[in-house]
N, CA, C and O of each residue as an XYZ file, in Angstrom:
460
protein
N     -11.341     14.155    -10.985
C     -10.977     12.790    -11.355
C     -10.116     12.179    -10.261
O      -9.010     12.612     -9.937
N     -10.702     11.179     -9.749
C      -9.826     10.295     -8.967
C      -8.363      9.701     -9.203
O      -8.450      8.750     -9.979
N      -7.441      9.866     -8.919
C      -6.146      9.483     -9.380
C      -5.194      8.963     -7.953
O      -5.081      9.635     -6.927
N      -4.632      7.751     -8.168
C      -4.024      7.572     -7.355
C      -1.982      6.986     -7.877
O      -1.625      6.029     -8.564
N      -1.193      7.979     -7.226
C       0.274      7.345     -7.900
C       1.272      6.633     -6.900
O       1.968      7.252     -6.095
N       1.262      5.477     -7.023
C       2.158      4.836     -6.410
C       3.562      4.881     -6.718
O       4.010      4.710     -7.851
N       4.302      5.133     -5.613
C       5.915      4.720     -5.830
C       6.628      4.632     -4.915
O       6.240      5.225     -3.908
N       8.039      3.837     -4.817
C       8.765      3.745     -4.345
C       9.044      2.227     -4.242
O       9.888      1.869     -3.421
N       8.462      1.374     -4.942
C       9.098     -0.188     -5.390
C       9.972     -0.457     -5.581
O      10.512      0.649     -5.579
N      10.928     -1.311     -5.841
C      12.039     -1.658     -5.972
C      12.479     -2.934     -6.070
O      11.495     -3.667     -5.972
N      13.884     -3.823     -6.276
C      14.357     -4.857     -5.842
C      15.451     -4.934     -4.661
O      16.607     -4.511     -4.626
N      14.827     -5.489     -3.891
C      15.110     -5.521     -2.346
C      15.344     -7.255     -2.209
O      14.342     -7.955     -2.362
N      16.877     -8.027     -1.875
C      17.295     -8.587     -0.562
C      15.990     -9.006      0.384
O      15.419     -8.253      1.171
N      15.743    -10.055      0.176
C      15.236    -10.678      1.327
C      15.601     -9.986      2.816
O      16.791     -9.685      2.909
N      14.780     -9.683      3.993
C      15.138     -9.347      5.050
C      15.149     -7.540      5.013
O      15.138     -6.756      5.962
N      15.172     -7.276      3.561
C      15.386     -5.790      3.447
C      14.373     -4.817      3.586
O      13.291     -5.243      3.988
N      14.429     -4.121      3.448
C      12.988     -2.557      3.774
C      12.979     -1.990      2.424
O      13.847     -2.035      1.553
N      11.791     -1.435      2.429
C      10.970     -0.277      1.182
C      10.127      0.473      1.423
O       9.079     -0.153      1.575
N      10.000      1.482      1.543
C       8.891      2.599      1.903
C       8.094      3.165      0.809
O       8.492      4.187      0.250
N       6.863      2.518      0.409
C       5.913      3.044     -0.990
C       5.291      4.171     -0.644
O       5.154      4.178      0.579
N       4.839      5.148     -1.155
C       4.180      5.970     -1.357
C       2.837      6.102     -1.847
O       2.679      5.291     -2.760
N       1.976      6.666     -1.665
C       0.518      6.634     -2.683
C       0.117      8.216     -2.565
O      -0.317      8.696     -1.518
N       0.371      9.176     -4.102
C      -0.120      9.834     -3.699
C      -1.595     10.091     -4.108
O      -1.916      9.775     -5.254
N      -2.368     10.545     -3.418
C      -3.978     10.789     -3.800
C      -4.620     11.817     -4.461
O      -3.885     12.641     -3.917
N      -5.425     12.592     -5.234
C      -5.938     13.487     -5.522
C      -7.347     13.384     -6.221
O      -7.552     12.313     -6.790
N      -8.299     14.279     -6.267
C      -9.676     14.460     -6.929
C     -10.725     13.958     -5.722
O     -11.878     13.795     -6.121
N     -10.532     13.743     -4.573
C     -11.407     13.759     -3.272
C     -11.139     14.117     -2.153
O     -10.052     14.629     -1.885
N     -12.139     13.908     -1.223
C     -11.514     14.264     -0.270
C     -10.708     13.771      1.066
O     -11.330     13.590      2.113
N      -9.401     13.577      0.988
C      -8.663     12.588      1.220
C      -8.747     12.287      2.829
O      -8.507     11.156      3.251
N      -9.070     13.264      3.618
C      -8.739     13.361      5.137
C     -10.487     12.427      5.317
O     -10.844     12.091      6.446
N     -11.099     12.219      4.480
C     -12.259     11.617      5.280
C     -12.756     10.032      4.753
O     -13.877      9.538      4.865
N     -11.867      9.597      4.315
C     -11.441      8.298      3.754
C     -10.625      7.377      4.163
O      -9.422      7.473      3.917
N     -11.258      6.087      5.018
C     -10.431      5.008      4.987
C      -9.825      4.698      3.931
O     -10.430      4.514      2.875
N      -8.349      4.576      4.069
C      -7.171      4.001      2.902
C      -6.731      2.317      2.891
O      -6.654      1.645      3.920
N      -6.527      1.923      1.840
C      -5.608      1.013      1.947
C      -4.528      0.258      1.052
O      -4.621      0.680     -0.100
N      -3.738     -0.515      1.153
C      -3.334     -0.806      0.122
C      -3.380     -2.553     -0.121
O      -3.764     -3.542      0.504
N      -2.892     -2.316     -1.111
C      -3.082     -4.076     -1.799
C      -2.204     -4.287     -2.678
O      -1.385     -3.403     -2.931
N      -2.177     -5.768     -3.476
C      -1.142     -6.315     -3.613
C      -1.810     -7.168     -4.469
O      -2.980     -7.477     -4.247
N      -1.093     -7.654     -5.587
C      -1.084     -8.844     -6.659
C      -0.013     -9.438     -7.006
O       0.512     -8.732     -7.866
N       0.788    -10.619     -6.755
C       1.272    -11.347     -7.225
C       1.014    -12.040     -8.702
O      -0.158    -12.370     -8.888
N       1.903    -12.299     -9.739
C       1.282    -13.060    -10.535
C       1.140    -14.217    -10.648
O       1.897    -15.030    -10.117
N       0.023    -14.560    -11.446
C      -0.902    -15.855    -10.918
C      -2.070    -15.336     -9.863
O      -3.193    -15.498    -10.341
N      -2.068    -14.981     -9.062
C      -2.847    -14.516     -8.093
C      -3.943    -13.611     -7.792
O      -4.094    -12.448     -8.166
N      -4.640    -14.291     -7.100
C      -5.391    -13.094     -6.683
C      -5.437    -11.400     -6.286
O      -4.610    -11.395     -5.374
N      -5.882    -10.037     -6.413
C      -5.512     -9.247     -5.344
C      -5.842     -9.580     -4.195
O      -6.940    -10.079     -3.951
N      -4.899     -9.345     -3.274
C      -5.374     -8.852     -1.821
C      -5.032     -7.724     -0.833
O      -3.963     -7.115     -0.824
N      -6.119     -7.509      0.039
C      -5.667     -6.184      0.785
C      -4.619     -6.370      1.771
O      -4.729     -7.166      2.702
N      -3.430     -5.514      1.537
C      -2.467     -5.541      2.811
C      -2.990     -5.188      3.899
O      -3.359     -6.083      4.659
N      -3.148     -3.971      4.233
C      -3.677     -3.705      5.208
C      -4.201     -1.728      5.475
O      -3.405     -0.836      5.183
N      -5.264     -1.503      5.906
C      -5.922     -0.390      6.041
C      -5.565      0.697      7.179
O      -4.978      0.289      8.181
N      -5.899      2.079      7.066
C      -6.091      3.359      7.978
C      -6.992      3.765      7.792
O      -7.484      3.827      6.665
N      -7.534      4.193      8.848
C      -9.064      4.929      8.891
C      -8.295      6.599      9.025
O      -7.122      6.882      9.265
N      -9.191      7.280      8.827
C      -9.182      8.693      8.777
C      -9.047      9.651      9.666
O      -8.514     10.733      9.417
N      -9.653      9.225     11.077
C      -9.639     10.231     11.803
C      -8.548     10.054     12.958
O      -7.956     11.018     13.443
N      -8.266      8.268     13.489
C      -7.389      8.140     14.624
C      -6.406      7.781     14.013
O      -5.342      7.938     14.611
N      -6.346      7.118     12.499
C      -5.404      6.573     11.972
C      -5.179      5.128     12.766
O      -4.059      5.002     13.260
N      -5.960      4.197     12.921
C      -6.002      2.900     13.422
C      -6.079      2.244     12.209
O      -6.736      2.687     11.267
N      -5.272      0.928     12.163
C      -4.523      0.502     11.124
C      -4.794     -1.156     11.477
O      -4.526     -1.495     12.630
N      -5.203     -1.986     10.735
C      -5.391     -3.760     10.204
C      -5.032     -3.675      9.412
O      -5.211     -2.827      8.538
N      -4.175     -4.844      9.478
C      -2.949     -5.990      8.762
C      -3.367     -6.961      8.381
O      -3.993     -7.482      9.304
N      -3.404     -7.761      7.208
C      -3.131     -9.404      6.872
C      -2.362     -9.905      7.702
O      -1.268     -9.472      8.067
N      -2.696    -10.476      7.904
C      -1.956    -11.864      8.659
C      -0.487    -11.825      8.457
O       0.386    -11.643      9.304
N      -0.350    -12.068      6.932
C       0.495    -12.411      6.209
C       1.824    -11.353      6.243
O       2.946    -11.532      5.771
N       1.296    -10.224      6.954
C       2.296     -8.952      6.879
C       2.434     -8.642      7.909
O       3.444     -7.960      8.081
N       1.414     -8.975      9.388
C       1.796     -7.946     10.645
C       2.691     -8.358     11.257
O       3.114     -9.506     11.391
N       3.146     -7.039     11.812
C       4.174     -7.135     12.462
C       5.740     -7.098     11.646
O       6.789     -7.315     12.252
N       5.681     -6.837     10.429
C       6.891     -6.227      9.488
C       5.845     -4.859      8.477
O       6.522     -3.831      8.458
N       4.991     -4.730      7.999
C       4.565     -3.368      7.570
C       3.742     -3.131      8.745
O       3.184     -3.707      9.679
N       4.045     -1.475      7.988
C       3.433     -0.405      9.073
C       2.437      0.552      8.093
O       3.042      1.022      7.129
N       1.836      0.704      8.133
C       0.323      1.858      6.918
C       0.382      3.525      7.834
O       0.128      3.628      9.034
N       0.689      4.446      7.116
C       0.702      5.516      7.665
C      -0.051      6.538      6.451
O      -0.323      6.125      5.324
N      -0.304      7.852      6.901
C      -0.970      8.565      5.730
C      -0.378     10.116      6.746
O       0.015     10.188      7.911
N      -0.574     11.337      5.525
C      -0.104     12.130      5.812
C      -0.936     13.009      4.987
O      -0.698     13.155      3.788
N      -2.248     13.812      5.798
C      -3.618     14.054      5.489
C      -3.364     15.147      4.716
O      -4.078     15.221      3.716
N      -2.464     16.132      4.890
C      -2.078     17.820      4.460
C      -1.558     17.572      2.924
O      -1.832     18.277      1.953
N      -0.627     16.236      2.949
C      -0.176     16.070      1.901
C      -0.961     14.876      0.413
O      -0.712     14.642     -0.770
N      -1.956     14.441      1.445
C      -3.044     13.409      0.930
C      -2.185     12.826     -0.013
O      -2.195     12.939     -1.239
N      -0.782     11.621      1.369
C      -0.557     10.390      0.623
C      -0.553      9.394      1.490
O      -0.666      9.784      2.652
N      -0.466      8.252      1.353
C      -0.445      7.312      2.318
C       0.996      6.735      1.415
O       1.487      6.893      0.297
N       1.297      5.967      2.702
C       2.622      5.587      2.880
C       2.524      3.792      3.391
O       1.601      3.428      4.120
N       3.630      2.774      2.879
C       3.367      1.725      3.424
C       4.923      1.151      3.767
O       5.644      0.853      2.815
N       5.394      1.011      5.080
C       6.792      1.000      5.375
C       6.811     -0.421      5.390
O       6.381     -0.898      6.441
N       7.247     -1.368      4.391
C       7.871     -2.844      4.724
C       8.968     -2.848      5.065
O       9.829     -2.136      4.549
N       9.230     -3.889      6.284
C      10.496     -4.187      6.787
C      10.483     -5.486      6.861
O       9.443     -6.068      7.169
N      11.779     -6.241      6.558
C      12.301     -7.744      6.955
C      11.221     -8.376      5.716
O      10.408     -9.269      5.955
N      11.379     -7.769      4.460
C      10.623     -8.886      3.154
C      11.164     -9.892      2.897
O      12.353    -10.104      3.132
N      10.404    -10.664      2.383
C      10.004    -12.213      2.132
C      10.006    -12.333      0.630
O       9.321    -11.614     -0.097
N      10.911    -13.396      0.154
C      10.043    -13.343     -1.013
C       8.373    -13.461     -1.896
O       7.790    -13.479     -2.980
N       8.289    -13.500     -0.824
C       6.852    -14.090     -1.268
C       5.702    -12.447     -1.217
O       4.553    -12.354     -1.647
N       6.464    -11.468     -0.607
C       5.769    -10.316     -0.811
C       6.288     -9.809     -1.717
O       6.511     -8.649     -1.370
N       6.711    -10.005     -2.932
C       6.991     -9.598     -4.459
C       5.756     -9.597     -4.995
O       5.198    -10.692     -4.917
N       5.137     -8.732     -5.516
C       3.632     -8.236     -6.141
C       4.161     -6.763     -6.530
O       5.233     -6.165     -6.443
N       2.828     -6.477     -7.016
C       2.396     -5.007     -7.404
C       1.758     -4.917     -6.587
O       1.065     -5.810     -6.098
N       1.887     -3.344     -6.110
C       1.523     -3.105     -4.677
C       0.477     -1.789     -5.262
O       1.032     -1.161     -6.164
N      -0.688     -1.358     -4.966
C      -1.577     -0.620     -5.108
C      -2.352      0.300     -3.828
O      -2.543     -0.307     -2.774
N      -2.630      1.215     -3.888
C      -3.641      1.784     -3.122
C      -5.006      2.337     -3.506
O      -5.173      2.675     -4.678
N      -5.915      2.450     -2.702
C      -7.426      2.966     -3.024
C      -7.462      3.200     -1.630
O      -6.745      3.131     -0.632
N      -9.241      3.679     -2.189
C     -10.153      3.975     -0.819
C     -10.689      2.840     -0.874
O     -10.995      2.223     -1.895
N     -10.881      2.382      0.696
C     -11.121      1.165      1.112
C     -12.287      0.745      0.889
O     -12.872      1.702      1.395
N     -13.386     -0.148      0.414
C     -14.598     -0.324     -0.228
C     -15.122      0.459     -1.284
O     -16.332      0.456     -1.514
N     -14.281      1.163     -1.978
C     -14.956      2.395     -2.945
C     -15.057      1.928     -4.116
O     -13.869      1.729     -4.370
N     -15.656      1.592     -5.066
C     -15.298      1.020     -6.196
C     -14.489      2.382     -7.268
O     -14.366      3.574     -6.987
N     -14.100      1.733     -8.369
C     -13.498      3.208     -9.231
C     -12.162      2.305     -9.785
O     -11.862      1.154     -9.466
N     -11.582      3.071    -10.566
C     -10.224      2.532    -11.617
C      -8.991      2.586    -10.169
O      -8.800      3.213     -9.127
N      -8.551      1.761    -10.766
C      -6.734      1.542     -9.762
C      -5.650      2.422    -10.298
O      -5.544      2.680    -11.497
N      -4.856      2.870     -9.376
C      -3.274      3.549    -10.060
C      -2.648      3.054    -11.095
O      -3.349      2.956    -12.101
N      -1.663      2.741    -11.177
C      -0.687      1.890    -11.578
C       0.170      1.133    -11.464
O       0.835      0.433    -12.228
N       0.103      1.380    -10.042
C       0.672      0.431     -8.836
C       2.201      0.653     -8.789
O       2.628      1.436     -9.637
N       3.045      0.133     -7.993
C       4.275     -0.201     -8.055
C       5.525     -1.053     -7.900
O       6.037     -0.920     -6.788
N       5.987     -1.668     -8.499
C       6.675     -2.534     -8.383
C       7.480     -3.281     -7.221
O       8.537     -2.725     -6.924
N       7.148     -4.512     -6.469
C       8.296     -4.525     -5.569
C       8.688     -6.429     -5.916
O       8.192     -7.493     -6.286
N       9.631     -5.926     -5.567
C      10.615     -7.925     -5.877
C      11.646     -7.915     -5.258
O      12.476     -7.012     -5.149
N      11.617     -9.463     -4.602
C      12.198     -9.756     -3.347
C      12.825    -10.329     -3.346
O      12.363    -11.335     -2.808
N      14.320    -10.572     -3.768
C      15.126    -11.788     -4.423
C      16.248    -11.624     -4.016
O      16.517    -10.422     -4.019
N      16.969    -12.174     -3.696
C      18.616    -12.739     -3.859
C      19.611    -12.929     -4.610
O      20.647    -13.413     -4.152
């Protein structure tokens, strides 16, 4: 069974950092583009931004590059998503999957960006 657990959300200060977690299990994780995503409410999902599997080469939204960073850690099959310098406006539920795969979502994890 596919399962994916997100954590490490929080309420974070504008300008501040959070390091999420995703951990993965029931495939096989080292041969899977990752990524994560995001819902605001009201909103649409959208994808933050992806890692491929083998070089670990990594695309960003627009909306995020250059403050997150997407990392994964294959032995331990989790991916990791380091925000730095948040915005309010990146307050969502933050999620991970395999990148085009269809299948059920985690549970995501909380992040909010306030003052």
């Amino acid at each position: 069974q596919v399962q994916f657990v997100e954590s490490g959300g929080g309420l974070v200060q504008p300008g501040g950092s959070l390091r999420l977690s995703c951990l993965a299990s029931g495939f096989n994780f080292i041969a899977y583009t990752m990524s994560w995503y995001r819902q605001a409410p009201g909103k649409e999902r959208e994808r933050v931004g992806t890692i491929t599997p083998g070089s670990g080469s990594t695309t960003y939204a627009d909306s995020v590059k250059g403050r997150f960073t997407i990392s994964r850690d294959n032995a331990k099959a989790t991916l990791y998503l380091q925000m730095n310098s948040l915005k309010p406006e990146d307050t969502a539920m933050y999620y991970c999957k395999r990148t085009n795969v269809d299948g059920s979502w985690g549970q995501g994890t909380q992040v909010t960006v306030s003052s």
